[in-house]
GUVEX-751634 format. One record per atom (N, C-alpha, C): x, y, z; residue in one letter. Coordinates in steps of 0.001 Angstrom, whole numbers, padded with zeros to 6 digits, always signed. Atoms other than C-alpha are relative to their C-alpha. Example, Ala and Ser with C-alpha at 12.3 -4.5 7.8 and 13.67 -1.06 7.14 Angstrom:
// GUVEX-751634
+000890-001190+000000A
+012300-004500+007800A
+000900+001200+000000A
-000820-001190-000060S
+013670-001060+007140S
-000770+001090+000730S
//
This chain:
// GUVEX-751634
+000567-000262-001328X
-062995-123896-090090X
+000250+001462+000366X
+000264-001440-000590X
-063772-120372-088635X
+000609-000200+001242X
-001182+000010-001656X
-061885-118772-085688X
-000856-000625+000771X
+000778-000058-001254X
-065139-118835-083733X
-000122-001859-000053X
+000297+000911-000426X
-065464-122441-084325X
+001172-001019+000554X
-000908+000552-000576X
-061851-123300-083798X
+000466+000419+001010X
+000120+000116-001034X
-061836-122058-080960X
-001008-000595+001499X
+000826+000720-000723X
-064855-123543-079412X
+000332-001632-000313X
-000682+001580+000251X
-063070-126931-080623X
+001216-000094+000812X
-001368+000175-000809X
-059884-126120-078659X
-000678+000115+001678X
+000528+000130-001298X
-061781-125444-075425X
-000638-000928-000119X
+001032+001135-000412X
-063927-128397-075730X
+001234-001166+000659X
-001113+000980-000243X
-060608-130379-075974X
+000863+000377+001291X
-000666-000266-001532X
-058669-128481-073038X
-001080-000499+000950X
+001273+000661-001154X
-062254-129481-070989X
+000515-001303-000015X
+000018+000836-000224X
-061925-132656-071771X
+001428-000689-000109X
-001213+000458-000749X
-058153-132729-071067X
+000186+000013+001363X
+000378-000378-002020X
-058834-131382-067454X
-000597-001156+000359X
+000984+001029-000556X
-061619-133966-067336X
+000760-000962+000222X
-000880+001227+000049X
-059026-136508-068085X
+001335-000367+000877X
-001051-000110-001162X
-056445-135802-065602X
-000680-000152+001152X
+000529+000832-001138X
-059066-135741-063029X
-000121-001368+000180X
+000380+001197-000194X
-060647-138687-063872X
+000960-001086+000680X
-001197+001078-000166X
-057097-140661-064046X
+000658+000272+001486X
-000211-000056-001574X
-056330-139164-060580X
-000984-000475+001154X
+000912+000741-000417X
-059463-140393-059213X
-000114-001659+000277X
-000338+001217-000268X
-059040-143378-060454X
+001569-001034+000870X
-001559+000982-000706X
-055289-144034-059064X
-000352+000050+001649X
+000749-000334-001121X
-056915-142609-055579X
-000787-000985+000651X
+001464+000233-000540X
-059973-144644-055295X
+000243-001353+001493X
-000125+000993-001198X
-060427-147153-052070X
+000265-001471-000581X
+000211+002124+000216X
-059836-151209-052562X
-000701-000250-000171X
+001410+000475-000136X
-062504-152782-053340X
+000300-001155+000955X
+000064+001186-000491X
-063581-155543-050984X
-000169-001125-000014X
+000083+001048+000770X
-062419-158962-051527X
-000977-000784+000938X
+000773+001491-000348X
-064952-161837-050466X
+001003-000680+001059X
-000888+000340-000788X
-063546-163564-047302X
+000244-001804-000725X
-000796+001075+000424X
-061425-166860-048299X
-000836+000139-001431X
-000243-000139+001356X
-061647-165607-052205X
+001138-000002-000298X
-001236-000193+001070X
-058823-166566-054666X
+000852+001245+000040X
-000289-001394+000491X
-056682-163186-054640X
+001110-000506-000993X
-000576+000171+000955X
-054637-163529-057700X
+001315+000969-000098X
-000861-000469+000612X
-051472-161791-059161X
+000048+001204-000751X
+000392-000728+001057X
-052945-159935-061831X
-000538+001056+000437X
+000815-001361-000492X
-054926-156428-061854X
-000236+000626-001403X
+001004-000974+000808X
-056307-153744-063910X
+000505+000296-001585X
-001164-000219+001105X
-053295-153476-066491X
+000227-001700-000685X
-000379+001361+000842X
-052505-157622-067048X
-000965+000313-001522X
+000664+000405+001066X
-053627-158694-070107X
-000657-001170-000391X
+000743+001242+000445X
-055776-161791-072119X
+001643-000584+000095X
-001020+000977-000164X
-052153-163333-072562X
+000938+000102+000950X
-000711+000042-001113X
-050470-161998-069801X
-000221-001142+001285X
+000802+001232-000837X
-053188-164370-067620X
-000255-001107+000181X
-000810+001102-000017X
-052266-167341-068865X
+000530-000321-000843X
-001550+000683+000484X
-048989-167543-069889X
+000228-001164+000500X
-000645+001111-000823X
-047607-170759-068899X
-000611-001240+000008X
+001137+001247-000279X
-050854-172854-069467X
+000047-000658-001184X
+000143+000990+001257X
-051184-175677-072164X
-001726-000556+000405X
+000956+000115+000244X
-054899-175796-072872X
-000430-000973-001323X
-000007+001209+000950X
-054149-178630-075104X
-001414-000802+000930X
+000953+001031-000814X
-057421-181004-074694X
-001412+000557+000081X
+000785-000507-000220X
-059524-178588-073725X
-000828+000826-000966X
+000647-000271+000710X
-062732-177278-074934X
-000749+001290+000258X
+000425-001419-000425X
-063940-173750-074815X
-001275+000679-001145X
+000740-000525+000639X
-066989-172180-076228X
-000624+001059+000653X
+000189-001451+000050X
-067551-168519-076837X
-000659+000676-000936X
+001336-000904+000661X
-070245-166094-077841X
+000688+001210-000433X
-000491-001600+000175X
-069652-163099-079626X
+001438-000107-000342X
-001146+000643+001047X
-066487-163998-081764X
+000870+001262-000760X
-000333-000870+001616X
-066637-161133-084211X
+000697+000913+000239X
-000997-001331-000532X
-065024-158225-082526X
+000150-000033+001813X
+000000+000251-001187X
-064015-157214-079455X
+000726-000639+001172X
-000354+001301-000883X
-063603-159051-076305X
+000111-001253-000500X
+000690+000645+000007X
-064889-161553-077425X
+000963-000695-001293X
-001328+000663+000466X
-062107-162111-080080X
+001175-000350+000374X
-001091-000081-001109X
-059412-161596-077981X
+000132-001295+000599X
+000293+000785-000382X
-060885-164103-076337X
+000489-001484-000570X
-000272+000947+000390X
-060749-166451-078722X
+001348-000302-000551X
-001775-000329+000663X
-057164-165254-080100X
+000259-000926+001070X
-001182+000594-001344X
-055852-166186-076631X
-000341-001289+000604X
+000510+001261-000216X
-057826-169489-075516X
+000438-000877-001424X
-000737+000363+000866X
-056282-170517-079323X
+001210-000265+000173X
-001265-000472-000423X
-053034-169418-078462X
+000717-001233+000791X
-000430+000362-001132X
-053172-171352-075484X
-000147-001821-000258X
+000423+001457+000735X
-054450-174920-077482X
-001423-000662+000559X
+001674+000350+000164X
-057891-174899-076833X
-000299+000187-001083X
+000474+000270+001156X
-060179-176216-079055X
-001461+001009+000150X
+001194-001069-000642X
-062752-172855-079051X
-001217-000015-001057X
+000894-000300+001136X
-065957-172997-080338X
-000452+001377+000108X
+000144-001222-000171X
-066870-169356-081572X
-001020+000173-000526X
+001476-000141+000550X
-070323-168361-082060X
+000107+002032-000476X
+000744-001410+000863X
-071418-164889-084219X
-001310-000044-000386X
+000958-000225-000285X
-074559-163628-085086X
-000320-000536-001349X
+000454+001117+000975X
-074334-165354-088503X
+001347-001101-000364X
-000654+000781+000228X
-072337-168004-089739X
+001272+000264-000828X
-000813-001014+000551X
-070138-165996-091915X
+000627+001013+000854X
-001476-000883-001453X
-068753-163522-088838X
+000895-001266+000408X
-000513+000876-000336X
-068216-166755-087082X
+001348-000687-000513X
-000983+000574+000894X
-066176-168325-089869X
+001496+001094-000119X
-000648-000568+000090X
-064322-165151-090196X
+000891+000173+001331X
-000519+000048-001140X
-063530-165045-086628X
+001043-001088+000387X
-000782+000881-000163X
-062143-168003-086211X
+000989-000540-000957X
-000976+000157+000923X
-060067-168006-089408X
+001122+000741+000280X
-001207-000791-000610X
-058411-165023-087685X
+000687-000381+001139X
-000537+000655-001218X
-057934-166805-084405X
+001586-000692-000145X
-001201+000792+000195X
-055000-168585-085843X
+000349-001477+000981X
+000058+001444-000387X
-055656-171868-084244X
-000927-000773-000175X
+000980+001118-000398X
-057892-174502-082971X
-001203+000825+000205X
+001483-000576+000101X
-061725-172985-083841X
-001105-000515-000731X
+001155+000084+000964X
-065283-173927-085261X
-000713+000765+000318X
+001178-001022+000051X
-067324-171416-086169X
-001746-000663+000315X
+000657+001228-000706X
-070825-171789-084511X
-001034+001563-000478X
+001142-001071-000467X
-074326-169196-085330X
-000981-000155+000812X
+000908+000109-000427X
-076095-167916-083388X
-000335+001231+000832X
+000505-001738-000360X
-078357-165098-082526X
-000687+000044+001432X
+000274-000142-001407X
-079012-164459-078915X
-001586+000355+000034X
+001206-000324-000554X
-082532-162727-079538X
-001205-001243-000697X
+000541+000888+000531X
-083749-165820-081349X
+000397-001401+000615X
-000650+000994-000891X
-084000-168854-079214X
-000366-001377-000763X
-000106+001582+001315X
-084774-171466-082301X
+001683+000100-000081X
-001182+000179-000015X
-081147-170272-082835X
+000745-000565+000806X
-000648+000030-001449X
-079969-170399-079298X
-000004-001672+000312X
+000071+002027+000140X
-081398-174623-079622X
+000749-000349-000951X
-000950+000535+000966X
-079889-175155-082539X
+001276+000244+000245X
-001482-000362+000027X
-076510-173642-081986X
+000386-001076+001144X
+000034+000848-000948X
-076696-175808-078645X
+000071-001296-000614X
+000050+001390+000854X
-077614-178905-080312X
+001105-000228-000739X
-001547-000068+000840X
-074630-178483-082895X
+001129-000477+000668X
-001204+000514-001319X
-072309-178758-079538X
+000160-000862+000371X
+000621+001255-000489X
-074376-181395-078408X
+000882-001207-001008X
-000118+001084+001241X
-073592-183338-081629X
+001632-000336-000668X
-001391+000224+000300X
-069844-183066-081276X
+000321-000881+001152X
-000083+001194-001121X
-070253-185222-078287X
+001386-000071+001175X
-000724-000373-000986X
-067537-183388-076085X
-000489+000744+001091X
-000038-000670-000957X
-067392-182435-072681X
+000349+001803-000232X
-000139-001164-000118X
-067446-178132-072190X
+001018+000026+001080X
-000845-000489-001084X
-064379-176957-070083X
+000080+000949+000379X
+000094-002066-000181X
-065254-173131-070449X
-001381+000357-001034X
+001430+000000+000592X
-068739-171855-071310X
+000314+001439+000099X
-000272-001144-000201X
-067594-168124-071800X
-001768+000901-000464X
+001481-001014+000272X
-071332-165870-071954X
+000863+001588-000131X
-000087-001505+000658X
-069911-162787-073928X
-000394+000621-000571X
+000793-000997+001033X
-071763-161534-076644X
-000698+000682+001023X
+001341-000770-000555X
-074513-158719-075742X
+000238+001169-000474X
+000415-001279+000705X
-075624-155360-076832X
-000089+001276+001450X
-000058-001420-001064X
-075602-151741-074887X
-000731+001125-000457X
+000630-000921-000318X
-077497-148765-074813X
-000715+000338-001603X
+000843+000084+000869X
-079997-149640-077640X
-001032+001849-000230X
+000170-001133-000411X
-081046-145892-078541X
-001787+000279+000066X
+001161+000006-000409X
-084937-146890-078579X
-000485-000931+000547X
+000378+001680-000927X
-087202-149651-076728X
-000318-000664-001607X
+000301+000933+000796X
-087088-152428-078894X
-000476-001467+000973X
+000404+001337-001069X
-089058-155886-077914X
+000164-001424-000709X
+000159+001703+000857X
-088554-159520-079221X
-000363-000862+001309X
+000697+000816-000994X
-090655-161810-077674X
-001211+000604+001033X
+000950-001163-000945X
-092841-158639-075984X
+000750+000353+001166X
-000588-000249-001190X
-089876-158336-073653X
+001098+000776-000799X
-000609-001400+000539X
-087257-155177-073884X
+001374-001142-000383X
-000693+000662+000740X
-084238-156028-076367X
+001339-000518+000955X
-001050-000059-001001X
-081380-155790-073916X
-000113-001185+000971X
+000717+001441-000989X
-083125-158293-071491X
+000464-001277-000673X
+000484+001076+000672X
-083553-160760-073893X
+001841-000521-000846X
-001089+000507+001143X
-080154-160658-076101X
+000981-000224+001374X
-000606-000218-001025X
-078201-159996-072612X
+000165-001362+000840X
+000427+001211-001113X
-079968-162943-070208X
-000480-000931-000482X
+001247+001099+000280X
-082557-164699-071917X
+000734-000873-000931X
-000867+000789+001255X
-080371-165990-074577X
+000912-000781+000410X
-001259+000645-000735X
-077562-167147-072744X
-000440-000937+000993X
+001079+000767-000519X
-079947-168590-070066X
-000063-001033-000459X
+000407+000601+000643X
-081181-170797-072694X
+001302-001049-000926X
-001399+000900+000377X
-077928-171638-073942X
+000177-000927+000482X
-000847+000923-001213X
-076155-172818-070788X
-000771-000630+000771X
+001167+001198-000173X
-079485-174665-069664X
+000194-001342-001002X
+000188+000805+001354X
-079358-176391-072955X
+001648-000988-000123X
-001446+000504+000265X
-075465-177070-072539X
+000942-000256+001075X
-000448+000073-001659X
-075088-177710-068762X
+000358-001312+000152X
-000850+001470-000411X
-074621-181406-069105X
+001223-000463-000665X
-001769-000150+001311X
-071419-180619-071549X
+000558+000204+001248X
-000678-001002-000785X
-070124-178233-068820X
+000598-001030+001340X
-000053+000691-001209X
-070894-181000-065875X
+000926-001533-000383X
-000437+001240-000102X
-069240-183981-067453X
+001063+000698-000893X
-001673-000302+000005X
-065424-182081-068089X
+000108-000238+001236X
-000623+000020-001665X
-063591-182493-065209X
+000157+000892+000272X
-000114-000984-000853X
-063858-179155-064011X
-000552+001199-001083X
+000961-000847+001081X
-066675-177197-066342X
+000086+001257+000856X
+000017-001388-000576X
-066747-173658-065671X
-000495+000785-000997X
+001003-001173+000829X
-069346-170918-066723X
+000664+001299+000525X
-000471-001916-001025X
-068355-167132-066817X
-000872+000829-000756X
+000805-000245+000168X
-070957-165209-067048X
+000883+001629-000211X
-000687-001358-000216X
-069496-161390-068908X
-001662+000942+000580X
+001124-001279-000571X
-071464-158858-066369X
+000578+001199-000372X
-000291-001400-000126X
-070767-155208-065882X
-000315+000671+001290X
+000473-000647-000985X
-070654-152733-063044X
-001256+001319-000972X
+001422-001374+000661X
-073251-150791-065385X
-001233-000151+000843X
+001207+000948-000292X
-075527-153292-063280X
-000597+001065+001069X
+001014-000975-000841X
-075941-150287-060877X
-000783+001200-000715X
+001131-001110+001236X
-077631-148600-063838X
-001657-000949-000208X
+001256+001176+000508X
-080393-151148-062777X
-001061+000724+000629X
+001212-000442-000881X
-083970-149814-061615X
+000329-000460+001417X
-000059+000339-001559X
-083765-149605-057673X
-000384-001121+000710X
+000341+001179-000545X
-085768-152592-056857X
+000498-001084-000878X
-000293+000943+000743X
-083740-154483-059170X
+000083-000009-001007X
+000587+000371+001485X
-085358-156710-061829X
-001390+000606+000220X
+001697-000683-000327X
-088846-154909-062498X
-000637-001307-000886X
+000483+001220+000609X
-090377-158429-063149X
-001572+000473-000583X
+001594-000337-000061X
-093723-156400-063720X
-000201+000737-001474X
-000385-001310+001069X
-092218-154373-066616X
+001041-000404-001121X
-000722+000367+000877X
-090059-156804-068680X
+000123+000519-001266X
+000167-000695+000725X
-091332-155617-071401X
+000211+001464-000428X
-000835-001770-000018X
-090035-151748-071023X
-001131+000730-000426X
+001215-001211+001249X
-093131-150055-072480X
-000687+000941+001679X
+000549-000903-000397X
-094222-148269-068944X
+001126+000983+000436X
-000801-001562-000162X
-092765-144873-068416X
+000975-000148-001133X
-001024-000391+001227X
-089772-143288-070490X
+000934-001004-000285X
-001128+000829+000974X
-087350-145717-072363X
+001108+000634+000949X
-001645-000180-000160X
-083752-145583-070718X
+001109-000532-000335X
-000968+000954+000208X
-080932-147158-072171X
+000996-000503+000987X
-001089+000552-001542X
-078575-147124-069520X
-000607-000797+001009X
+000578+000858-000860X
-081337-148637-067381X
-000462-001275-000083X
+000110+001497+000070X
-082456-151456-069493X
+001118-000677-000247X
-001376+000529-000172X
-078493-152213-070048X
+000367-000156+001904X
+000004+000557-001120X
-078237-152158-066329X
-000535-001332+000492X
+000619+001026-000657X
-081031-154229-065577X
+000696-001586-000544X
-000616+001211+000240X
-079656-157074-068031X
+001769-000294+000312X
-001699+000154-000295X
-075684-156675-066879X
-000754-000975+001829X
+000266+000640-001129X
-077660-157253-063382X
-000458-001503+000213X
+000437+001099+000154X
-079571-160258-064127X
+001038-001277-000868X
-000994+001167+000852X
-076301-161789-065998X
+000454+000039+001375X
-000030+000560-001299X
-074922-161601-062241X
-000734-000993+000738X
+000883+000728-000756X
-077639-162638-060336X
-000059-002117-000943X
+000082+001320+000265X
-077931-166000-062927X
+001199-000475+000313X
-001160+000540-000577X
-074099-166511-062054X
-000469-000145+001094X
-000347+000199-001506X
-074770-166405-058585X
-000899-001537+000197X
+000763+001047+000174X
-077895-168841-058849X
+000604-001513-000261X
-000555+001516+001233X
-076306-171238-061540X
+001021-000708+001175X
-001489+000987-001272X
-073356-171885-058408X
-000607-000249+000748X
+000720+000327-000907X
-075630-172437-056147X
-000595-000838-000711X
+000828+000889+000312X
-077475-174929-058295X
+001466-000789-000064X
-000969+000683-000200X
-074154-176426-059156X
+000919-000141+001283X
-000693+000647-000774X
-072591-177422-056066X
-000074-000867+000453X
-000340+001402-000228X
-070944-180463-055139X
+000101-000744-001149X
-000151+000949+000964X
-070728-181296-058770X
+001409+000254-000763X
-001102-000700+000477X
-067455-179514-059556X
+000141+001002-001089X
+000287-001600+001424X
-068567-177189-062303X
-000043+000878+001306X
+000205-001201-000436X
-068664-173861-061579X
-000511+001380-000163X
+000894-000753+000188X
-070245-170313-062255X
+000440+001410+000646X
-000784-001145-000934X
-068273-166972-061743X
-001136+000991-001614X
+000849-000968+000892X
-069608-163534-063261X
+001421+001103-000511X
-001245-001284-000109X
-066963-160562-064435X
-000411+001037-000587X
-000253-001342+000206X
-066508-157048-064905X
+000972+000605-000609X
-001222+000310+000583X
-064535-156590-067906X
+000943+001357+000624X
-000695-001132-000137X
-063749-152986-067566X
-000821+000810-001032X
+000461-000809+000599X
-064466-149881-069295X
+000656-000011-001487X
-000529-000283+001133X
-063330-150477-073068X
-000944+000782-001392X
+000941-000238+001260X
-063711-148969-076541X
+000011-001589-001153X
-000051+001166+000772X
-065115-151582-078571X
-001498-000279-000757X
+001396+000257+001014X
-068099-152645-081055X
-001264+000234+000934X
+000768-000071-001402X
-070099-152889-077668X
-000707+001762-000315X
+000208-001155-000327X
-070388-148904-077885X
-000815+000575-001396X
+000313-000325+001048X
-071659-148897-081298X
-001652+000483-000412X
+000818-000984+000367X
-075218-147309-080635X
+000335+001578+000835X
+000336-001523-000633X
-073802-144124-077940X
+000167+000861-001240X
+000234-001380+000786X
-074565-140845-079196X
+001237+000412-000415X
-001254-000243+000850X
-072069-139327-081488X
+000897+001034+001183X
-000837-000568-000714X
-070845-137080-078412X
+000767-000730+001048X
-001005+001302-000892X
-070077-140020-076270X
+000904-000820-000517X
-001226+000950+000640X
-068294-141638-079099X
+001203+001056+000869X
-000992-001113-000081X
-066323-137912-079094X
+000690-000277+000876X
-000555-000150-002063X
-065571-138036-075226X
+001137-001559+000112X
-000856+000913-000514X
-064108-141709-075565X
+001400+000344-000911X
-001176-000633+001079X
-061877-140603-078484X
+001140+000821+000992X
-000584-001398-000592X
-060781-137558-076365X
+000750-000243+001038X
-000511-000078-001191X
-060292-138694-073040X
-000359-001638+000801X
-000255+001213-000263X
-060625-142490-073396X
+001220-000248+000834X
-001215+000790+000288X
-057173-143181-073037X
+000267+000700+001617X
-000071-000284-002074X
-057538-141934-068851X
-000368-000654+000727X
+000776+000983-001252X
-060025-144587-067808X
-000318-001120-000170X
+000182+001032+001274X
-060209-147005-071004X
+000919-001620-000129X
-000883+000589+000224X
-058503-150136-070699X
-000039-000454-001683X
+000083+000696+001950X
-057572-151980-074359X
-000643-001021+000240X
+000564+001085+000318X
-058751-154692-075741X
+000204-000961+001031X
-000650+000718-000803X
-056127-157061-074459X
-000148-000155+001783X
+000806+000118-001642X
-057219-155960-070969X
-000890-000457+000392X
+001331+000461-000385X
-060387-156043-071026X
-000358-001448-000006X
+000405+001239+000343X
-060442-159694-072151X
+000750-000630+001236X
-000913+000905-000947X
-057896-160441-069285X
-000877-000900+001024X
+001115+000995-001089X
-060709-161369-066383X
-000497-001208-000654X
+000773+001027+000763X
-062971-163584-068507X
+001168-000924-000203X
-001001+001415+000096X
-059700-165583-069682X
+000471-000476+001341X
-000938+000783-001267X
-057941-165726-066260X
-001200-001142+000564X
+000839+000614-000241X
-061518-166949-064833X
-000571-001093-000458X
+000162+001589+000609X
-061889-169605-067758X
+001364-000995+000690X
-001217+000536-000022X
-058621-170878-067065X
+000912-000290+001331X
-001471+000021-000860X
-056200-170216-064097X
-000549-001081+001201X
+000418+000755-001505X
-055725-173103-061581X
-000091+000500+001537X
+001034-000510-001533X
-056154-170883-058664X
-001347+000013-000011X
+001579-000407+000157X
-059849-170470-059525X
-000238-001525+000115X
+000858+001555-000339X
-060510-174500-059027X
-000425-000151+001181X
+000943+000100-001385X
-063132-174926-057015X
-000577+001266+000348X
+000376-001472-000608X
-063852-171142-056810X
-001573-000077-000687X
+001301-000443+000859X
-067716-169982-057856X
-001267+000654+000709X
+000798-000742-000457X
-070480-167410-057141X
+000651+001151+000337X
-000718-001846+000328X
-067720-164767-057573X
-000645+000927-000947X
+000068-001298+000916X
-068031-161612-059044X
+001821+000206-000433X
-001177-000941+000081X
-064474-160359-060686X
+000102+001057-000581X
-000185-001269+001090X
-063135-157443-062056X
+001606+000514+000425X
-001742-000521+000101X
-059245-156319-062621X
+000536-001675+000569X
-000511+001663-000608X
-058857-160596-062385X
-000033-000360+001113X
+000270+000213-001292X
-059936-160616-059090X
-001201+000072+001031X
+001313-000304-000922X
-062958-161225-056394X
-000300+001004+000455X
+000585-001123-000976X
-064908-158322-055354X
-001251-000240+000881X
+001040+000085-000857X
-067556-157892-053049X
-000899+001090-000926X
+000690-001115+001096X
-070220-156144-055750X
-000738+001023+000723X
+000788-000825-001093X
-072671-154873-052850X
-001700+000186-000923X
+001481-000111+000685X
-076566-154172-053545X
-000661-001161-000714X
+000893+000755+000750X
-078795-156205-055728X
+000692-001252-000292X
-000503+001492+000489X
-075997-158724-056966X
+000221-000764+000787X
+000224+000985-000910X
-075537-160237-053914X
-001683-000247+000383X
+001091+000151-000995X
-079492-160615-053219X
-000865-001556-000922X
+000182+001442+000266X
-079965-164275-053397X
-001661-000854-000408X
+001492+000420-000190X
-083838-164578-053031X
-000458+000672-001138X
+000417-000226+001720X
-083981-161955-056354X
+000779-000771-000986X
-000197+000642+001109X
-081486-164347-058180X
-000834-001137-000050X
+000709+001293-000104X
-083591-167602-057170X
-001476+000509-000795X
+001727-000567+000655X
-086969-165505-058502X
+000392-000035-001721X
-000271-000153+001230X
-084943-164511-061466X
+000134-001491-000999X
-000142+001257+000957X
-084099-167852-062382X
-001679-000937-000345X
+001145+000940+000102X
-087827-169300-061968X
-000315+000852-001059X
+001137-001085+000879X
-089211-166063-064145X
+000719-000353-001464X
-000861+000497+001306X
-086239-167045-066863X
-000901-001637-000584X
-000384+000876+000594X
-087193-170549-066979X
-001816-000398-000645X
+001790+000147+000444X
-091379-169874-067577X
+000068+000895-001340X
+000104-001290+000873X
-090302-167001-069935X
+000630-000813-001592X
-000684+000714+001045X
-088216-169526-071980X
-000331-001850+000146X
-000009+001559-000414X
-089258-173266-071162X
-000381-000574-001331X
+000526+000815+001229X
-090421-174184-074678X
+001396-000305-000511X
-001390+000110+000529X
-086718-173876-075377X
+000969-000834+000640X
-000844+000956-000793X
-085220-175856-072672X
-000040-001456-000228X
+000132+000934-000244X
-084234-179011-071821X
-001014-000563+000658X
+000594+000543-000753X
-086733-181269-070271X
-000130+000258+001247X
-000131+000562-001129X
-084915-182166-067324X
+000628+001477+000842X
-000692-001847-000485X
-083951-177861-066787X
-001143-000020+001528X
//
């Protein structure tokens, strides 16, 4: 390496040491968020962890099935719902991640495929569940994809949409009478605050497809983090009075397989100055588990969380009349795949 370029490598890195001290002062700074009035407030926060959240629980009995297996959250996940003596079913995108996933879990697992943008899969993998003839006690919606770096379409609708909502949709339609006959079924729907990376009026129900104006990644990852809210909010509102339930979360900002199309300078930046705003793994997985699991949350649903706890999201995810649209436009967009009685 040349002076001139090792030095334009040492200032990039002092930048994005500065950057990183702000940021982390920012973040210790920032206001409360606002909890939901008579919401759960919990124990936990931004630092617990997947096993810090439930320690103490014997998940002997219980039955847990989880998307997105292979890395990630989404292992973690299943590490610690193992851990805990649930019996987890773990779905990957072929049958071989799956297997591998759950060989690492070190407990109670059956591997399960199934590809989110393919909804022959999405029936079949369902059916498979079906055919083990147990009640669901945790319906964890984790898998999904991020900032796809061109428009891609399956089905004539943009990829993100479809692997994000439409898939999962189709799932937990397909696997809602598992969920309703545990004694206390619970869906957690993984969102994101990316969801304010959503077009202004929302869902652009006019434009599913992504093909008018410029391609954005961050925007069609918004729109589907948004519409994984909005179907939480819906799905609790369809379920009530039956004791299931239907929360959404906000894992956090991690590095993880998730990030595996940004641009090679955004990898750089998390490398650099991750470790200011980045929770780990173990963190990130903490919400989603506390929310499958902790008996404060019985009876709770149509939350949003994030740092294991209710927020008030604000904008679009609370707007009840676009999740009720969203769910009719889901269930015309996918009905060859549903149940009957959906």
């Amino acid at each position: 390496m040349n002076r001139r370029s090792a030095l334009a490598v040492a200032g990039a890195v002092a930048i994005a040491g500065a950057g990183a001290l702000v940021a982390r002062r920012a973040w210790r700074t920032r206001s409360a968020p606002q909890v939901p009035a008579g919401a759960p407030v919990g124990p936990f926060g931004r630092d617990s962890t997947a096993e810090e959240v439930t320690a103490g629980l014997d998940l002997t009995g219980k039955v847990a099935l989880v998307t997105g297996v292979s890395s990630g959250l989404g292992a973690e996940t299943l590490r610690v719902l193992t851990l805990r003596g649930a019996h987890v079913l773990g779905t990957a995108r072929t049958r071989e991640k799956a297997v591998a996933a759950c060989a690492a879990a070190g407990g109670r697992a059956t591997p399960l495929a199934l590809e989110l943008t393919d909804f022959e899969s999405v029936a079949a993998c369902a059916d498979e569940v079906r055919r083990l003839g147990t009640p669901l006690d945790m319906l964890v919606c984790n898998a999904g994809v991020m900032a796809l770096p061109r428009l891609e379409q399956v089905y004539g609708i943009e990829k993100h949409f479809v692997t994000n909502h439409l898939g999962h949709f189709v799932l937990v339609n397909r696997l809602l009478d598992a969920v309703l006959s545990a004694r206390e079924g619970r869906v957690v729907v993984v969102s994101s605050r990316g969801y304010l990376w959503a077009p202004p009026g929302g869902i652009e129900f006019d434009n599913l497809s992504g093909a008018r104006g410029e391609y954005d990644p961050n925007r069609a990852y918004g729109q589907s983090k948004l519409a994984n809210g909005l179907f939480s909010l819906e799905l609790a509102r369809r379920l009530r009075g039956t004791g299931a339930t239907s929360n959404s979360v906000h894992p956090g900002i991690i590095r993880t397989n998730l990030g595996r199309h940004f641009s090679p300078w955004k990898k750089w930046l998390g490398e650099v100055i991750g470790w200011s705003f980045m929770k780990s793994i173990p963190a990130g997985a903490a919400t989603q588990c506390y929310v499958a699991t902790s008996p404060r949350l019985a009876g709770a649903s149509g939350y949003y969380f994030a740092n294991c706890n209710p927020e008030v999201p604000g904008g679009h995810m609370e707007d009840r009349e676009l999740a009720a649209r969203l769910w009719d436009v889901s269930m015309e967009l996918t009905r060859a795949y549903l149940p009957a009685a959906a």
